[in-house]
C-alpha positions as CSV (number, residue, x, y, z in Angstrom):
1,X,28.9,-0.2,-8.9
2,X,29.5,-4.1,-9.0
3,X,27.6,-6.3,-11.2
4,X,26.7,-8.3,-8.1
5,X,25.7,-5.2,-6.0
6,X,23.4,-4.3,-9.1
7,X,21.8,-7.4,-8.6
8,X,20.2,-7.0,-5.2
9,X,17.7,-4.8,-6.8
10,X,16.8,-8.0,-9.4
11,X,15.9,-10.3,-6.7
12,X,13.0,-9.2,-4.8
13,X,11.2,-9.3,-8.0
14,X,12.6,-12.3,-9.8
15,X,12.3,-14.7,-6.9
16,X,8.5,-14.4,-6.5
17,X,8.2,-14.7,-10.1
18,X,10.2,-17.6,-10.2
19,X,7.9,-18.9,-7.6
20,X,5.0,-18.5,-9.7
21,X,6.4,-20.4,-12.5
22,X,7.2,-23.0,-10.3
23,X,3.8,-22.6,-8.5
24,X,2.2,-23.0,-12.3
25,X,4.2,-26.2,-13.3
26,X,3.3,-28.0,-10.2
27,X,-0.4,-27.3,-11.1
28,X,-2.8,-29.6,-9.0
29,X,0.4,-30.0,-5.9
30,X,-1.6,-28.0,-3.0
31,X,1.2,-29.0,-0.6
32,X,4.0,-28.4,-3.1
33,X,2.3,-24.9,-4.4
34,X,2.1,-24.0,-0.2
35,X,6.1,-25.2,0.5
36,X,6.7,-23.1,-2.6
37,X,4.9,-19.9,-1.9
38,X,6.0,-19.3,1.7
39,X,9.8,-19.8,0.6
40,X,9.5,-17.4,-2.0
41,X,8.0,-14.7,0.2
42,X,10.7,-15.8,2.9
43,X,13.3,-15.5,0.2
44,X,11.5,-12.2,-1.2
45,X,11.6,-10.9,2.2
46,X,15.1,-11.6,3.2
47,X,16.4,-10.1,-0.3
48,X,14.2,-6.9,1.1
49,X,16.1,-6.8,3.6
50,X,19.7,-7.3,2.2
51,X,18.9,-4.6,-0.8
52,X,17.4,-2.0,2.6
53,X,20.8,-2.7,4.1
54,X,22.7,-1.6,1.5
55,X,20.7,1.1,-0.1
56,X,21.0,2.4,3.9
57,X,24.5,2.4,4.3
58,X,25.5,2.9,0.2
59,X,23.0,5.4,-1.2
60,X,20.7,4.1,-4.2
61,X,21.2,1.0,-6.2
62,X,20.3,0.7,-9.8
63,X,20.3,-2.4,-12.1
64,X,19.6,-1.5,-16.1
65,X,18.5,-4.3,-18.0
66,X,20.4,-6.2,-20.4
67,X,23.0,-4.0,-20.7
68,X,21.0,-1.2,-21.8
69,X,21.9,2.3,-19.4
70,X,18.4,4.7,-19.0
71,X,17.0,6.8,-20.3
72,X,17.4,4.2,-23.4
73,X,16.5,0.8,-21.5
74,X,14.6,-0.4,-18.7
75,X,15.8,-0.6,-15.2
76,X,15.4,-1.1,-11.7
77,X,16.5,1.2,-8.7
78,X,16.1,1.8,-5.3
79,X,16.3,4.1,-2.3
80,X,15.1,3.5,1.2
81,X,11.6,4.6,0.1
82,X,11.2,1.6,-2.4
83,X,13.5,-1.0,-0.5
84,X,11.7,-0.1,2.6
85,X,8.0,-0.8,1.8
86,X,9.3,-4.0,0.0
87,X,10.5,-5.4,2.9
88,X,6.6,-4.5,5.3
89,X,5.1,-5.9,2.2
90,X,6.5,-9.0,2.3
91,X,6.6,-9.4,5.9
92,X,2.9,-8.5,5.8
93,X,2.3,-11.3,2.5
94,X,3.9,-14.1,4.9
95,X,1.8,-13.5,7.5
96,X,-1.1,-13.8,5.2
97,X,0.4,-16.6,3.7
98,X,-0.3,-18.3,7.7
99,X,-3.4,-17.0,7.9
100,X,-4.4,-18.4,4.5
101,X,-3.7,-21.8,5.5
102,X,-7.2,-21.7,7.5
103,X,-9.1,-19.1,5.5
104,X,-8.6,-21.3,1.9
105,X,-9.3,-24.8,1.6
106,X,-7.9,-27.6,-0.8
107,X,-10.1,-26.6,-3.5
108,X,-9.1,-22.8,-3.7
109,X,-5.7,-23.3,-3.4
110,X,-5.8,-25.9,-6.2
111,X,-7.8,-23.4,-7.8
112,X,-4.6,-21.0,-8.3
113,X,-4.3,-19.3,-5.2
114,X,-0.9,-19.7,-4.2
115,X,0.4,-18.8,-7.9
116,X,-1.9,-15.6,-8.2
117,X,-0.5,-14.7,-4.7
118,X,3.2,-14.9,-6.3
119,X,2.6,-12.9,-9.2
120,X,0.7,-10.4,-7.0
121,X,4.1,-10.1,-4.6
122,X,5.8,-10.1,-8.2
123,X,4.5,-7.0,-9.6
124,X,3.9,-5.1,-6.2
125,X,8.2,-5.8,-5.7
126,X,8.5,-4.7,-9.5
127,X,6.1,-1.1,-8.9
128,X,8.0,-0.3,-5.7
129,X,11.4,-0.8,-7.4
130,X,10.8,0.3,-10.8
131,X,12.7,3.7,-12.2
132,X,10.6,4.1,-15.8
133,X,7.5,5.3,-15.8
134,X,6.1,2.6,-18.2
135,X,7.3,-0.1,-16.4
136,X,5.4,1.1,-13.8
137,X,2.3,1.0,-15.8
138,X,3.3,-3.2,-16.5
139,X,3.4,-3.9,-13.2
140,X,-0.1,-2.4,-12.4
141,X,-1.3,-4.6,-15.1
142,X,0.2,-7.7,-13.2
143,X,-1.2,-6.8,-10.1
144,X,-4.6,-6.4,-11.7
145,X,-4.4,-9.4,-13.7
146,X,-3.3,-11.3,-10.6
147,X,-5.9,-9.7,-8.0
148,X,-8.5,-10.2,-10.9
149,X,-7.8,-14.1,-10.4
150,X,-8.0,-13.9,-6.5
151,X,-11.2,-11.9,-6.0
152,X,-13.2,-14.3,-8.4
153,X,-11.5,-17.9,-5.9
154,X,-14.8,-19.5,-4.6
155,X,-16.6,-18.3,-7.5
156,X,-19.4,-16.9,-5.4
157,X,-22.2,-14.2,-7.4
158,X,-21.3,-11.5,-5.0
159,X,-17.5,-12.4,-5.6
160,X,-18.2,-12.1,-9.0
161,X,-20.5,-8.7,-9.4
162,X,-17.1,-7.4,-7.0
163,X,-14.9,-8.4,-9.7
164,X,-16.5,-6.7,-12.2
165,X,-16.1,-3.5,-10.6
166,X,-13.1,-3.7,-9.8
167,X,-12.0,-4.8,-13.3
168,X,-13.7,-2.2,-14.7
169,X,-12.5,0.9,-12.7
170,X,-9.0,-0.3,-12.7
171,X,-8.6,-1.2,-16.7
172,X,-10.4,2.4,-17.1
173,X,-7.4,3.9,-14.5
174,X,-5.1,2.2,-17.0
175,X,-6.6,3.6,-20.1
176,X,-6.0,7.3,-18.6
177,X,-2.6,6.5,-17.0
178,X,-1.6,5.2,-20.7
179,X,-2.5,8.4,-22.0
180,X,-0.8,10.5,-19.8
181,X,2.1,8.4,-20.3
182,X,2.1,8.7,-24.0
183,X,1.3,12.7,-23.6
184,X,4.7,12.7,-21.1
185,X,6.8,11.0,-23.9
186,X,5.9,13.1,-26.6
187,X,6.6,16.6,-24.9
188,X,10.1,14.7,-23.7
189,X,11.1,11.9,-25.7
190,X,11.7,9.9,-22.8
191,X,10.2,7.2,-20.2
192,X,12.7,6.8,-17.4
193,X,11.6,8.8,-14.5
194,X,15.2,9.6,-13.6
195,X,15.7,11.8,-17.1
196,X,12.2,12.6,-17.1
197,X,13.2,14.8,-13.7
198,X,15.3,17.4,-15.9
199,X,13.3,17.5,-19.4
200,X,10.2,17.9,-17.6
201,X,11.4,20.7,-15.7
202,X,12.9,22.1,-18.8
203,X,10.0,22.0,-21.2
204,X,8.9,25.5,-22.5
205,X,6.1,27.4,-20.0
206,X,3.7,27.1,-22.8
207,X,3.6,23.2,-22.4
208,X,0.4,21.6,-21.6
209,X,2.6,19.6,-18.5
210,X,-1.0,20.7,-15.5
211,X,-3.1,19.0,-18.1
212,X,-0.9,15.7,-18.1
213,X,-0.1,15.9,-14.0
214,X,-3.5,15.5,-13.4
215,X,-4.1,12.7,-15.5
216,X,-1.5,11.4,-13.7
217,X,-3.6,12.3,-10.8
218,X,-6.7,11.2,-11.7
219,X,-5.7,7.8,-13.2
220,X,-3.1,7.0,-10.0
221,X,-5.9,7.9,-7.4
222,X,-8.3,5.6,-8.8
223,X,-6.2,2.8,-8.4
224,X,-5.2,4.8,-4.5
225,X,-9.2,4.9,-4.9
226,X,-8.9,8.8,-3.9
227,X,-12.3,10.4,-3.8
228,X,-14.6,10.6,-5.6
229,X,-13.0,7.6,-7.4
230,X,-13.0,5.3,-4.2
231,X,-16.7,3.8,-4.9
232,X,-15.1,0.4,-6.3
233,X,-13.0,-0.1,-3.3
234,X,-15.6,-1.1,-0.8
235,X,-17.5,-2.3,-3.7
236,X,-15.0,-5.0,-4.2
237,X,-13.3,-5.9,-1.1
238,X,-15.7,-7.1,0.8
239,X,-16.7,-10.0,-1.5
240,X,-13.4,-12.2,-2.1
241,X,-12.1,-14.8,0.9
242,X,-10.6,-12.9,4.2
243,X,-7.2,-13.3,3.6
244,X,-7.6,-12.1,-0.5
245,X,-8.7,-9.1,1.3
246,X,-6.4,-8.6,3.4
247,X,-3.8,-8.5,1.0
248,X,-5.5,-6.2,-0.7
249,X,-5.7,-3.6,1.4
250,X,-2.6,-3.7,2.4
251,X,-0.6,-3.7,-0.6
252,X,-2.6,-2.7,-3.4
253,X,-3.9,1.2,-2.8
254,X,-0.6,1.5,-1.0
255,X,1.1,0.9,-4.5
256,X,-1.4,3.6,-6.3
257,X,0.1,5.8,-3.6
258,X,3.4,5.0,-3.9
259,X,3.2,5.5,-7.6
260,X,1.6,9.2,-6.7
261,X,4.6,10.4,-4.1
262,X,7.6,9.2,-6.9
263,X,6.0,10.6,-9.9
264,X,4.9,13.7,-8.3
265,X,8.3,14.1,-5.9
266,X,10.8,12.9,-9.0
267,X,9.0,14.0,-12.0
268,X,7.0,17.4,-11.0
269,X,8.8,18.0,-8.7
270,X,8.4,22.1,-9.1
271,X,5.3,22.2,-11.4
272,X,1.9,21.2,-11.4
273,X,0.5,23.3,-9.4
274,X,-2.9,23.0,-10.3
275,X,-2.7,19.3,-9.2
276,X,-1.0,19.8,-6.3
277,X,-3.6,22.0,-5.4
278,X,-6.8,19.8,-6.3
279,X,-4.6,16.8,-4.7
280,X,-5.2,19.3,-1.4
281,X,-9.1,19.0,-1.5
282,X,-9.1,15.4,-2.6
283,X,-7.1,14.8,0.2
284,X,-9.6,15.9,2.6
285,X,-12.2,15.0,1.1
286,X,-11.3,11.2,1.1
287,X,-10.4,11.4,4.6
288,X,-13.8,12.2,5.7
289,X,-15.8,10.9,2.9
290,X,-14.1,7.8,4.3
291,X,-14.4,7.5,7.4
292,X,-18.1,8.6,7.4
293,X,-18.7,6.0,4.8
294,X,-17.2,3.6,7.4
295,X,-19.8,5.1,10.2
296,X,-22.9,4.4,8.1
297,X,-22.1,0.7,6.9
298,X,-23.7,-1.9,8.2
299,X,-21.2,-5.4,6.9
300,X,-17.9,-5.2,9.3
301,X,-16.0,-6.1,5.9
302,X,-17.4,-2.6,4.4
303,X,-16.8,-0.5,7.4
304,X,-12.8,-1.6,7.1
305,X,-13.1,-1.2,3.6
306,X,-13.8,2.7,4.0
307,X,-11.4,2.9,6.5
308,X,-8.6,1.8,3.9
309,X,-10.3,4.5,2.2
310,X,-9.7,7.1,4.4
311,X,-6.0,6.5,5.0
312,X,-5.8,7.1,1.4
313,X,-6.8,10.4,2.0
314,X,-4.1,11.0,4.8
315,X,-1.3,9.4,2.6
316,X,-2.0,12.0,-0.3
317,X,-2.4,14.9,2.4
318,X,0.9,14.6,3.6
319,X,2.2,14.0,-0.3
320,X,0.3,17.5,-1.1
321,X,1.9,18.6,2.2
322,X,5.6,18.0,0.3
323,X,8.0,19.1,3.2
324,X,10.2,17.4,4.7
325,X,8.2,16.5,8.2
326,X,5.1,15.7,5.9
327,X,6.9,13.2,3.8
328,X,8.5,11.4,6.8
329,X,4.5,11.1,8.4
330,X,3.5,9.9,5.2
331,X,6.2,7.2,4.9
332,X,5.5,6.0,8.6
333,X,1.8,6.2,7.8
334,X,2.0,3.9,4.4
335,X,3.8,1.3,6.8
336,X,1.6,1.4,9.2
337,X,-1.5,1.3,7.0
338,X,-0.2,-2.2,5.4
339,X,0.2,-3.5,9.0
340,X,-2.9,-2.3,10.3
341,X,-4.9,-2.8,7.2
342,X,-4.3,-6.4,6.6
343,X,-5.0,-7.0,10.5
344,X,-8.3,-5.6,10.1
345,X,-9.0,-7.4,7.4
346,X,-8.0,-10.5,8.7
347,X,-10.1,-9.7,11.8
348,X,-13.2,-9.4,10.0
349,X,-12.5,-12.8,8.6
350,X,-12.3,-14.3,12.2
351,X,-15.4,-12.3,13.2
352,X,-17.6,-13.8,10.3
353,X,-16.2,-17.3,11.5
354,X,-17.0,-16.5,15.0
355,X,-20.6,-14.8,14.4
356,X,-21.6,-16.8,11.6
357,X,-21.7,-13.5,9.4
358,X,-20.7,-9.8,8.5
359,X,-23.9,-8.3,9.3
360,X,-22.9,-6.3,12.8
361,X,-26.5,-6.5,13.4
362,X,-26.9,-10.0,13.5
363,X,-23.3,-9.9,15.8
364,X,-23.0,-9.9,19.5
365,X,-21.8,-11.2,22.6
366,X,-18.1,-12.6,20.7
367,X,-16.1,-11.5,23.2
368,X,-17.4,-14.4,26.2
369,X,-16.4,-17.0,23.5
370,X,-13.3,-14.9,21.3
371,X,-11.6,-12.4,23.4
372,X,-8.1,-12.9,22.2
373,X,-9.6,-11.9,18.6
374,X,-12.0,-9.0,20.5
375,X,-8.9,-7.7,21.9
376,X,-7.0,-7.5,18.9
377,X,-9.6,-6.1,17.0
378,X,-10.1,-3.2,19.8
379,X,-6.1,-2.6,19.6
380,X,-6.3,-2.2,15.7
381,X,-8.6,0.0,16.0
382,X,-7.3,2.2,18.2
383,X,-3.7,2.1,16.5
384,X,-6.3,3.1,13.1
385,X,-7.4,6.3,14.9
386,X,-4.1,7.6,16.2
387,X,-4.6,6.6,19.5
388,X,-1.2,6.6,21.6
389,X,0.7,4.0,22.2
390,X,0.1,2.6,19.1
391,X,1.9,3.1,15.7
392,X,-0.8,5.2,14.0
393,X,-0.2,8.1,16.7
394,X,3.2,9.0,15.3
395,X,2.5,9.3,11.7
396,X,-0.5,11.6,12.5
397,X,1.6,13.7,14.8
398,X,4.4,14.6,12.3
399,X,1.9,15.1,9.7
400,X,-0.5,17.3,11.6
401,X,2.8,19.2,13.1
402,X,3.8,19.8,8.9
403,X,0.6,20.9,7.9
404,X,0.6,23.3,10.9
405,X,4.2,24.9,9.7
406,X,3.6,25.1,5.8
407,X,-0.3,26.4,6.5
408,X,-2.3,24.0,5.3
409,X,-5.2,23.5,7.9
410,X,-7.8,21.5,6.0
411,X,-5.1,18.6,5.9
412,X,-4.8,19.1,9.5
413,X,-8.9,19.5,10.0
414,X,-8.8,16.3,8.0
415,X,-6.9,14.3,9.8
416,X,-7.8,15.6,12.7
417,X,-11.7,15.0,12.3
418,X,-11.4,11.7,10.5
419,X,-9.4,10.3,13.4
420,X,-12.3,11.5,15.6
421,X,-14.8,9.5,13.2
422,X,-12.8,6.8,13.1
423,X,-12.6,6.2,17.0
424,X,-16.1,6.5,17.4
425,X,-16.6,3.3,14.7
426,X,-14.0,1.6,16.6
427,X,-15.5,2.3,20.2
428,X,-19.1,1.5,18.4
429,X,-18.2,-1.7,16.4
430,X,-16.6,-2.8,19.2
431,X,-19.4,-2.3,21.5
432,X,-22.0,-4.0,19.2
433,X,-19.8,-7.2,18.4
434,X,-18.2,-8.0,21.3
435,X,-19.9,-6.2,24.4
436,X,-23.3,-6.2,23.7
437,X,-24.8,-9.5,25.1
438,X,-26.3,-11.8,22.8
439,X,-30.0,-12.4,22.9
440,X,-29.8,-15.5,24.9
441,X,-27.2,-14.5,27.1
442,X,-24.8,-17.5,25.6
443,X,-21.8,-16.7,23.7
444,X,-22.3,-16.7,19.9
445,X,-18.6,-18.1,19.0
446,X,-19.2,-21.0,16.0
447,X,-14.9,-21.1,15.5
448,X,-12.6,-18.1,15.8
449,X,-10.2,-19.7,13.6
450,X,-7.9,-21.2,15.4
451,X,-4.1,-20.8,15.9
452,X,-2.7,-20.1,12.7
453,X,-5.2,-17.2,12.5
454,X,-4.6,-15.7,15.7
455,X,-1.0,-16.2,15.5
456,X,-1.0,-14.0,12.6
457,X,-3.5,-11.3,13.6
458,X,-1.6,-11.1,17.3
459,X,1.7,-10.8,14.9
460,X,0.5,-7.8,13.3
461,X,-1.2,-6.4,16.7
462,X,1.6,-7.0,18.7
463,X,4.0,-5.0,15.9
464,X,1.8,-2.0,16.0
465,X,2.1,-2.0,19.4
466,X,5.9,-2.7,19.3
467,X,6.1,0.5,16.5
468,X,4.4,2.7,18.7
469,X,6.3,2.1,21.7
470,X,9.7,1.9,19.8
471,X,8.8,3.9,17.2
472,X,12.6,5.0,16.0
473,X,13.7,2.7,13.6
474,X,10.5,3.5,11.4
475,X,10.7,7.2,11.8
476,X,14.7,7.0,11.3
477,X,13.7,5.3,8.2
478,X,10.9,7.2,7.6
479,X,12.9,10.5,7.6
480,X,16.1,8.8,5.3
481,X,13.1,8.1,2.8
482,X,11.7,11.8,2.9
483,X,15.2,13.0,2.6
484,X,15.9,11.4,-0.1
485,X,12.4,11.9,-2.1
486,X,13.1,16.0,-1.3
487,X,17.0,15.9,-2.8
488,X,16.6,13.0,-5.4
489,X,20.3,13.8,-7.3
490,X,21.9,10.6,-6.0
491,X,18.5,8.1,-7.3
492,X,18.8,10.4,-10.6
493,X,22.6,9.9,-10.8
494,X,22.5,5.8,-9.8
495,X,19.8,5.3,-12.5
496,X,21.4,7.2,-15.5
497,X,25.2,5.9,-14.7
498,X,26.6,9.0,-13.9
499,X,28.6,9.7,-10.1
500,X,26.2,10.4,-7.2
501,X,28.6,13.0,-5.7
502,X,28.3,14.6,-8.8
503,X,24.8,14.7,-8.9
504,X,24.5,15.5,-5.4
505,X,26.3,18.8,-5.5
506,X,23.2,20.6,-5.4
507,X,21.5,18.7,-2.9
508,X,21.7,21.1,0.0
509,X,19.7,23.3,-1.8
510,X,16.8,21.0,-2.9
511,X,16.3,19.4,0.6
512,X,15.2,23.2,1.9
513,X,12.6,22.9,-0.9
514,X,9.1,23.2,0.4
């Protein structure tokens, strides 16, 4: 491998980070921060894009750190599972970025916002594209420092008492993941997840390995927020500015769950099975915990909070799942969960512009004065229940078709119920917003937002539309992804410097693994 080719793992991380540096120094410049951050997501996004490229035609890419080969130093890889949900989540972050420029005004995005946004991006790249285990950990901790800073913007009490939760929960998640870190490296003597594969799978039967995979569990599904762990996600995201929110959901659980499927794919791959286990009934459990949670909420920015919740749940179903039909659903189902989260999101932001609030029973009669953002909002929805043509049908199918074939019927029952739940809050939200006719028969619009709004919410409807339709591409690189996770010798090989095709002798067998 070239020094140069090594590189395109480097960038997606570096150039947002650079961008936050530059972001920093230019304290006080709103309009040179803005021109900054959306050319650093532009660039982060087109370096996504190069690096998917080449991990799809090449194999995996791996870039050790000063020199330093694993398991001894620190180093970046990727596959198409990593590459590929760097590249949505930086497509997604521009179109926030757009949106932002009518959700924030001077003072909040002199306040910090575009830098916090940056280091966000920076250490969402860095999870996704990390290969040791304590890396991993850092990167959590810049996302939490940087989310910290983004929820508190405005400095409203209710943003404030949000904070708080979320601080709490997640530096507690930490605490635990630290531990079972420090458990893993002394039964193995090693942090790279690449070398952890073998020794882990080599340690003596006698080794306390369940006790430390699910601390693994428990301190990755917080930050998922996997039940019963979830109460600080729709504690939290409904108090910070739309767009904050937005991001939020649709990067932040989706890097706890990232985190879960590598760790528990590359690093337990054949053991645990205790976890895996409980990870089945957690699974199901979020899923309708979730959704019902969403039913019984009265604030439209709480009901979409539980519904992030709930996808959690249908994420980790298809991880406990494991084969290689419930990997690919889970892949397409984290992709479309970033789109359709952050389009929700933003789309409770319009509709507490529009309504003058988030209460859905002060809320009626938008759609006479907003129906470009009550149509959007009603095509969300429906792509959020698995509704056909949109792009959260697929993902459901494929998983509910695994969970048929390998037995496991609560996942299906699951998914199957929650996306009942979940159509009936669409049909009924949408009914009680936009359809039901306000008291004095006049449209209730105050402003919908404007263009730059609904040029990035129809973005993000029209491409879960277009992914539904055309769904190929996704599930091509859905199923590369699942592939890949299921015969891991060419990511373990890349990583520790030795020849893929040597490593990859004894794929055949371990993509027939269940």
């Amino acid at each position: 491998m070239s020094d140069m080719t090594a590189w395109l793992v480097v960038w997606p991380v570096a150039v947002p980070l650079i961008g936050a540096a530059l972001t920093v120094a230019l304290w006080g410049r709103e309009r040179a921060q803005t021109n900054i951050g959306f050319l650093a997501i532009a660039l982060q996004l087109a370096a996504g894009l190069v690096l998917l490229q080449h991990v799809w035609e090449n194999g995996p890419v791996a870039m050790a750190m000063g020199g330093w080969s694993a398991p001894f130093g620190i180093a970046l890889a990727a596959d198409v599972f990593g590459a590929g949900l760097t590249v949505v989540a930086s497509l997604v972050a521009f179109l926030i970025l757009i949106y932002s420029l009518t959700d924030t005004d001077a003072d909040q995005r002199r306040a910090g916002f575009m830098p916090l946004i940056l280091a966000l991006m920076t250490g969402v790249a860095g999870a996704f594209l990390t290969a040791d285990i304590f890396n991993l950990y850092v990167w959590f901790e810049v996302t939490l420092i940087s989310s910290f800073g983004l929820m508190v913007i405005g400095g409203r009490r209710e943003q404030l008492d949000g904070a708080v939760k979320y601080a709490f929960l997640n530096l507690l998640a930490t605490t635990f993941l630290l531990i079972a870190i420090a458990l893993l490296y002394g039964m193995t003597g090693t942090l790279s997840m690449a070398d952890l594969s073998g020794k882990v799978a080599a340690l003596p039967a006698d080794s306390p390995i369940e006790t430390v995979a699910l601390l693994f569990l428990m301190s990755l599904g917080m930050k998922a927020a996997l039940f019963p762990l979830h109460f600080w996600l729709p504690a939290a995201y409904h108090t910070p500015l739309p767009a904050v929110s937005a991001i939020f959901a649709a990067l932040l659980t989706k890097v706890g769950v990232y985190s879960l499927i590598r760790v528990f794919m590359l690093v337990f791959p054949d053991g645990a099975e205790i976890a895996r286990e409980a990870m089945i009934w957690v699974a199901v459990a979020t899923m309708i915990v979730g959704a019902l949670g969403a039913l019984a909420e009265s604030d439209i920015r709480r009901v979409v909070s539980f519904t992030v919740v709930s996808g959690v749940g249908v994420m980790i179903g298809g991880l406990a799942i494991g084969t290689q039909a419930a990997l690919l659903g889970t892949t397409f189902y984290i992709i479309h969960s970033i789109i359709i989260s952050a389009a929700l999101f933003m789309a409770a932001g319009m509709i507490s512009r529009a309504g003058g609030g988030t209460r859905i029973a002060d809320l009626a009669g938008l759609y006479k004065g907003s129906p470009f953002l009550a149509v959007a909002f009603l095509l969300c929805g429906l792509s959020l229940a698995g509704v056909p043509p949109f792009a959260g049908f697929w993902p459901k199918v494929y998983l509910v078709q695994a969970g048929l074939e390998a037995g496991a019927f609560g996942i299906v029952a699951g998914i199957l119920i929650s996306g009942f739940l979940t159509l009936m809050l669409i049909g009924r939200s949408f009914a009680l917003i936009f359809w039901r006719a306000a008291p004095d028969g006049a449209p209730r619009v105050v402003s919908d937002g404007g263009d730059l709004m609904k040029g990035a919410l129809g973005a993000l409807t029209a491409l879960t539309f277009v992914l539904g339709v055309y769904s190929a591409p996704v599930a091509n690189m859905a199923g590369r992804a699942a592939s890949e996770l299921l015969a891991p010798q060419a990511y373990i090989g890349v990583v520790l410097g030795r020849s893929a095709q040597a490593d990859a002798s004894g794929a055949g067998a371990a993509e027939m693994r269940p």
